[in-house]
C-alpha distance (Angstrom), angle and dihedral (degrees) to the residues before:
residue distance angle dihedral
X1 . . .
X2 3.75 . .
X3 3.59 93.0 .
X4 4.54 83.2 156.4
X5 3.70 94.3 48.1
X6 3.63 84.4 53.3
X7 3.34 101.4 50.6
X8 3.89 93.1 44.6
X9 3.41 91.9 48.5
X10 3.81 94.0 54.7
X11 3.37 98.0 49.4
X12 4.01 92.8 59.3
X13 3.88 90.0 -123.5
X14 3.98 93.5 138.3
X15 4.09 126.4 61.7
X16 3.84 118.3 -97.1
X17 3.94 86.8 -107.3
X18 3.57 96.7 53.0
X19 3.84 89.9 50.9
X20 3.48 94.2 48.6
X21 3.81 97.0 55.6
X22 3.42 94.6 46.7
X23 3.99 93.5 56.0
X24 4.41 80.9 48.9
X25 3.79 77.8 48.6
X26 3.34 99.6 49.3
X27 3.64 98.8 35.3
X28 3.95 87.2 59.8
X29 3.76 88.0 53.8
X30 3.62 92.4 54.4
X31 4.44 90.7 46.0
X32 4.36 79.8 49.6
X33 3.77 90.3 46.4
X34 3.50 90.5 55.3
X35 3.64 95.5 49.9
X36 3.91 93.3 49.1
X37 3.85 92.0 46.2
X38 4.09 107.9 28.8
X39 3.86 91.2 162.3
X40 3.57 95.3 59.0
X41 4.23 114.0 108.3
X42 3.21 110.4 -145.2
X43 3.79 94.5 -157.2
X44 3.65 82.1 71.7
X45 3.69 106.9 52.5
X46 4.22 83.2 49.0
X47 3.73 82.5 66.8
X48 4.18 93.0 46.9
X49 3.69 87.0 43.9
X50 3.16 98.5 51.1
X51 3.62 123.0 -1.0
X52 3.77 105.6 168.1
X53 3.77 93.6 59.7
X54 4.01 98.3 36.5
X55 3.68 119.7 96.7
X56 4.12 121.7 -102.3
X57 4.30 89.0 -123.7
X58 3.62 90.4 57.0
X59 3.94 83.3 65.3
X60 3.97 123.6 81.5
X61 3.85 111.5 -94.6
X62 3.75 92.1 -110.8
X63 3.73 105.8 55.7
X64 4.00 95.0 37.5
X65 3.73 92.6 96.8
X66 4.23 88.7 55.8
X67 3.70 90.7 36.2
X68 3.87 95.5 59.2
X69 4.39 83.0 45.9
X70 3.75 81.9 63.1
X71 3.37 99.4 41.4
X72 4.08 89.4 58.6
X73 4.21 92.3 39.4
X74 3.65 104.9 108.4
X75 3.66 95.4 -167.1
X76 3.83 91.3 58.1
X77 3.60 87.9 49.2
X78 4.17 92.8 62.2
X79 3.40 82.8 37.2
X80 3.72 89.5 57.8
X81 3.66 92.8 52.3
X82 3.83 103.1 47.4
X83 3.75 105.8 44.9
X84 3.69 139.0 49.9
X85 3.68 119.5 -83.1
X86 3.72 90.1 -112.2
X87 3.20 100.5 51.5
X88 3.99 93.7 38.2
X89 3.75 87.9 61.3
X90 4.09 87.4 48.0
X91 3.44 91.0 61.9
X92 3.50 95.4 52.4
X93 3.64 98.8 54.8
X94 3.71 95.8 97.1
X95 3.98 96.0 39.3
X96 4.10 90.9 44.2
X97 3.50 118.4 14.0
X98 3.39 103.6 169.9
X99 3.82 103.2 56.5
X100 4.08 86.2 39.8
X101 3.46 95.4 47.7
X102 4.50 84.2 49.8
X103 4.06 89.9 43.3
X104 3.87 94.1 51.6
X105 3.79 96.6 40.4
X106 3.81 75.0 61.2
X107 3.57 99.1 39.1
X108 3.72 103.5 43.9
X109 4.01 104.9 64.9
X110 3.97 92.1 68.6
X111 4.00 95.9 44.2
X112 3.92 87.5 50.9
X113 3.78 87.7 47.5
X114 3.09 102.8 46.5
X115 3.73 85.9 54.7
X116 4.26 95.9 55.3
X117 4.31 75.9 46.5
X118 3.70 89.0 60.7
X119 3.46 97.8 37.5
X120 3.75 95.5 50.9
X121 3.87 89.6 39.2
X122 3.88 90.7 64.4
X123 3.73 96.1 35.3
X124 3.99 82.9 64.8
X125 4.03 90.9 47.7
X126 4.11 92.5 46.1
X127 3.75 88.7 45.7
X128 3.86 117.3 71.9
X129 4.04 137.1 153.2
X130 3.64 79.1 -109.9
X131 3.99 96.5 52.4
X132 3.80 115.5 30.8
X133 3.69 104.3 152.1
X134 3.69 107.4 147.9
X135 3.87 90.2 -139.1
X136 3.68 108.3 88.7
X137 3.67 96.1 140.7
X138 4.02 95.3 109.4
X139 3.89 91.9 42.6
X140 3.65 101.4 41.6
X141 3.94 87.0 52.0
X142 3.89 89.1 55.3
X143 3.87 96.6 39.1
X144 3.68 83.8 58.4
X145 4.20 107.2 34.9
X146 3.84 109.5 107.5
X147 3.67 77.7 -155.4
X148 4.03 114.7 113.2
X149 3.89 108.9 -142.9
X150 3.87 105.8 -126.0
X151 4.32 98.4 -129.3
X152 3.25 104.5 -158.8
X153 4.24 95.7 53.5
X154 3.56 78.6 51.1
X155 3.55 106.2 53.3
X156 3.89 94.2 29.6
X157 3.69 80.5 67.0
X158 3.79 101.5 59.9
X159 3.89 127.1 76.1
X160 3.74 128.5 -121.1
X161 3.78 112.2 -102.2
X162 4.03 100.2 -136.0
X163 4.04 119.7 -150.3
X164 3.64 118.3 -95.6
C-alpha cells in the first residue's frame, strides 16, 4: 500500500539515515499491527500482497485450484501492476471470487476505518468551545465530500442584496 514510498525508496532519492528510520518506523507499525489485529495470518496477506510471487500452500485448501488460474492469467498480472491493490482485487471479483472475496475480507476493515478516522477527525475540527451547535449534519457532509463545489454556479445563483 505504499506504492510512493516504494518508488522513492528505490530510486535512492532519500539519505541512508532517513531510510533507515523509516524501516525502524515501519517495522514498529507492523509489531503495533499485530497487536491491534492478533488473528490476522500473515501467510495470507503475502498472498493479497502479492499473489503472483506467493506460493499455492500458503493459500486455503479450497481456493488453491482458482488461485493457481490466477496465478497463470496474464491479464490479471498487468492488471496487478497498474492499479491499486484494492481495486486490483475488485476487478477480480467476477473472474475469481474466492481469492477476492479472502483479499477484501482482509482489505476492507482498514478502508472502513479509516473512514470513522476521518469522520471523527473533522468532527473534532468543526467542533470548538467557540462553536458547539449540536447540528453538524450540513458541515460534516461538506468536510467530508470529495466533491469540489463549482463557485461560480453557486454564486451566479444568488441575488445582490441592495442598500436600504
Amino acid at each position: 500500500m505504499f506504492q510512493n514510498l516504494n518508488s522513492v525508496i528505490g530510486n535512492n532519492m532519500l539519505p541512508e539515515v532517513l531510510k533507515i528510520e523509516m524501516l525502524c518506523h515501519l517495522d514498529n507499525l507492523i509489531n503495533e499491527f499485530g497487536n491491534y489485529f492478533p488473528d490476522v495470518n500473515l501467510l495470507s496477506s503475502e498472498v493479497i500482497i502479492s499473489p503472483f510471487s506467493c506460493d499455492v500452500k500458503n493459500v486455503n485448501e479450497e481456493a488453491q485450484e482458482e488461485f493457481i488460474e490466477l496465478k497463470n492469467d496474464t491479464t490479471a498480472k498487468d492488471h496487478f501492476k497498474i492499479t491499486p491493490l484494492n481495486n486490483f482485487w475488485l476487478k477480480m471479483r467476477n473472474s475469481y471470487p474466492l481469492c477476492s472475496t479472502i483479499a477484501l475480507k482482509a482489505l476492507i476493515p482498514f478502508s472502513t476505518s479509516y473512514l470513522c478516522e476521518a469522520g471523527f477527525s473533522a468532527m473534532l475540527s468543526i467542533k470548538t468551545k467557540k462553536r458547539n451547535r449540536l447540528e453538524i449534519d450540513a458541515d460534516i457532509r461538506c468536510a467530508l465530500s470529495k466533491t469540489k463545489p463549482d463557485f461560480q454556479i453557486l454564486v451566479a445563483g444568488k441575488q445582490c442584496q441592495n442598500s436600504h
